[in-house]
C-alpha positions in Angstrom: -35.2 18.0 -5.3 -33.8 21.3 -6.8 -33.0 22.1 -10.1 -30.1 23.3 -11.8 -30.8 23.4 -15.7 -27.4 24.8 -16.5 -25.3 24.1 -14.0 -22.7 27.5 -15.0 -21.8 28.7 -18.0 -18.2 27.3 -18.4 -20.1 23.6 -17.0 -20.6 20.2 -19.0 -23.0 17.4 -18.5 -20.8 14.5 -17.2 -20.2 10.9 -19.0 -17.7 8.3 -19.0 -16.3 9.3 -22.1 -15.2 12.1 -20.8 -12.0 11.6 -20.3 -10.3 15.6 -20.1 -7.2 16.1 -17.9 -7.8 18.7 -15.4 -4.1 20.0 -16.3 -2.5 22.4 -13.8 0.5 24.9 -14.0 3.4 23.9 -11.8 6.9 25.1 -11.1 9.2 22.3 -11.5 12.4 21.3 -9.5 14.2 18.1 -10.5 14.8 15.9 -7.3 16.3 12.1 -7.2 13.8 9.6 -5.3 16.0 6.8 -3.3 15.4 4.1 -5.9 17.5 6.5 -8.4 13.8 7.8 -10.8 14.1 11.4 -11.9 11.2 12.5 -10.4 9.6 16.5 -10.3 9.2 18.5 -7.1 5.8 20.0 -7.6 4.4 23.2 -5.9 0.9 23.4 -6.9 -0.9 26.6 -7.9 -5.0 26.5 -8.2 -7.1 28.5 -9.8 -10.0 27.6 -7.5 -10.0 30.0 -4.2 -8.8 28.5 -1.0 -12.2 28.5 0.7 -14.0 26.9 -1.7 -11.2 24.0 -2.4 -12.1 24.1 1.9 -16.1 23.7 1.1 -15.0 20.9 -1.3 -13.1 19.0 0.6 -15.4 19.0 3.6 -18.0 17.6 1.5 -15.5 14.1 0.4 -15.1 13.7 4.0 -18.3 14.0 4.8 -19.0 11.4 2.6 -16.8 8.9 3.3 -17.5 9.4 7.1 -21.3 9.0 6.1 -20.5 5.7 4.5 -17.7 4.5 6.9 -15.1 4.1 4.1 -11.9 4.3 6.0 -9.6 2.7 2.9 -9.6 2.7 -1.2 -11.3 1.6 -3.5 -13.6 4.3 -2.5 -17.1 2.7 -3.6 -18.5 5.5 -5.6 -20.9 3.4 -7.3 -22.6 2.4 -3.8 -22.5 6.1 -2.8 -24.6 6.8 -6.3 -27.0 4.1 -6.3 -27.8 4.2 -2.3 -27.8 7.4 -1.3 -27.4 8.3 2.2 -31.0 8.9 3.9 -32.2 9.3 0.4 -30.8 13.3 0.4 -30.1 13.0 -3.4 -31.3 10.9 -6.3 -29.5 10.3 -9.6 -31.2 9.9 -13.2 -30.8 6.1 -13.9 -30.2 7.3 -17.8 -27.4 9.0 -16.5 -25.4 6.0 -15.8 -23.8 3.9 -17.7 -21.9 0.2 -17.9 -19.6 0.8 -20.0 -16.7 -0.8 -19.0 -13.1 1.3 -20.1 -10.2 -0.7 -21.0 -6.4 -0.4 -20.8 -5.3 3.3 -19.3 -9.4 3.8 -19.3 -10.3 1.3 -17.4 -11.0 3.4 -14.1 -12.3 6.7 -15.9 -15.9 5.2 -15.6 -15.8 5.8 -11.6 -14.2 8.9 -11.7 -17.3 10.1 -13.7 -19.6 8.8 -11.5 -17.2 11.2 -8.5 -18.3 13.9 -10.6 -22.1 13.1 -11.1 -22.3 12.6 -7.5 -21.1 15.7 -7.4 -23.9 17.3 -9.4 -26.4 15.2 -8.0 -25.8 16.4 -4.2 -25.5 20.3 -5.5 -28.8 19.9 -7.2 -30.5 18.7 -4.3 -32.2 21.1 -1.6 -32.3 18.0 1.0 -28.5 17.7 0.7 -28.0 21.6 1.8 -29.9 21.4 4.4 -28.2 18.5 5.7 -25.0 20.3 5.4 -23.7 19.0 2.3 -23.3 22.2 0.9 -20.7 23.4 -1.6 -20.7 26.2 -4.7 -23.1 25.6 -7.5 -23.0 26.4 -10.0 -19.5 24.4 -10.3 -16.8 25.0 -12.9 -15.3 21.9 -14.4 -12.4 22.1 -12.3 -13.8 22.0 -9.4 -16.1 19.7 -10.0 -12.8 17.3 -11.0 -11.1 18.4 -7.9 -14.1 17.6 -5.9 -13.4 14.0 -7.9 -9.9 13.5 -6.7 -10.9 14.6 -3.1 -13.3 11.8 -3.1 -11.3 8.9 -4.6 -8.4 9.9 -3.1 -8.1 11.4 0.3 -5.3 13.5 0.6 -4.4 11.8 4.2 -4.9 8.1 2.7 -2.3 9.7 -0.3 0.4 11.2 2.4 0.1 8.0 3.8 1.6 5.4 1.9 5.4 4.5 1.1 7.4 6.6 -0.8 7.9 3.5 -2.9 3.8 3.4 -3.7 3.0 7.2 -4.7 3.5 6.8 -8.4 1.2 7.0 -10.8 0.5 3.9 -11.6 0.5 2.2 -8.0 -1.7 4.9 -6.7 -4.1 4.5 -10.0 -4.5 0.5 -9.4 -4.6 1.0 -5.0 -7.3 3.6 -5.6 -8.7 2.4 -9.0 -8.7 5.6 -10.9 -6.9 6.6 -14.3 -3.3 6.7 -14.1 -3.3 10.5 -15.6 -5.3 11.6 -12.2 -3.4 10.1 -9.7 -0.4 12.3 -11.5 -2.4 15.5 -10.7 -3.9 14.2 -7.2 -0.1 13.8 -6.2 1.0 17.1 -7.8 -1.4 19.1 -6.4 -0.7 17.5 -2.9 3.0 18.7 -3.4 4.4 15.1 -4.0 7.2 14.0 -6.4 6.2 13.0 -9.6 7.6 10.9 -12.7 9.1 13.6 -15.0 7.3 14.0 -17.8 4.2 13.1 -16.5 2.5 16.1 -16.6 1.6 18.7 -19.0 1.9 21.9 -17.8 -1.3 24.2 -18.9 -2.7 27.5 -17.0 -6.2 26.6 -16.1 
């Protein structure tokens, strides 16, 4: 396997405690869903270039293609624990059982997203295979490499209008209500007002 000791200046070791909102910058429109909610009109604006949000996204499909997962819960767990043909390997110290509770509950797997994510950058075997993507990885990417994987942006698109709020997408998918609001913003979809902070990243 390769080594990364840093991982990038501007990079943090992953945990489930952490439980940062990657926070976006969005001009706002109000717009009035059928069912009478205020709701925002979002039109997202990343900081991470277009080609490697392309790299990025390549690499969640991969993996779900790899382990035929075709609807949520994405089983991130699995993905860690058995990886496919043995191309990465994970620290065992580096996971955890904690369990989260109330809005937490689901912050656990989106950690794991990200230490997948670290775990197939760090390892030569993975490259060479074609899972290749930028390392070192900002935090932001890293996260958006998180939502990618736990939510797909066609498996997003695809549900009801009635189903893309925060919290139905957060229990369908199982991940923290506060990242299913920045999946769907950043996928252009209406959002509950108030339910995001705006902040330049």
């Amino acid at each position: 396997m390769g080594s990364n000791p840093a991982g990038g200046a501007h990079d943090q070791k992953p945990g489930f405690s952490d439980q940062t909102i990657l926070r976006r910058s969005f001009r706002r429109n109000r717009v009035s869903l059928p069912v009478g909610v205020v709701a925002i009109e979002t039109t997202p604006q990343s900081s991470i270039p277009e080609e490697v949000r392309q790299q990025i996204e390549h690499l969640a499909q991969a993996l779900l293609e790899r382990y035929h997962v075709e609807q949520p819960p994405v089983p991130v767990e699995r993905m860690l624990s058995e990886p496919s043909l043995d191309l990465w390997d994970v620290d065992p110290t580096e996971l955890s059982v904690t369990i989260g509770h109330g809005l937490y509950r689901y912050a656990p797997r989106m950690a794991q997203a990200r230490l997948l994510y670290r775990a197939i950058c760090d390892s030569e075997s993975a490259r060479t295979h074609g899972l290749n993507v930028p390392w070192p990885a900002s935090r932001h990417e890293i996260k958006y490499f998180a939502r990618n994987l736990m939510m797909p942006a066609a498996w997003v698109r695809a549900l009801p209008e009635s189903e893309r709020t925060p919290d139905a997408v957060g229990m369908k998918f199982q991940v923290p209500a506060f990242d299913a609001v920045t999946r769907l913003a950043e996928l252009g979809l209406p959002i509950p007002e108030g339910s995001v902070t705006d902040s330049d990243v």
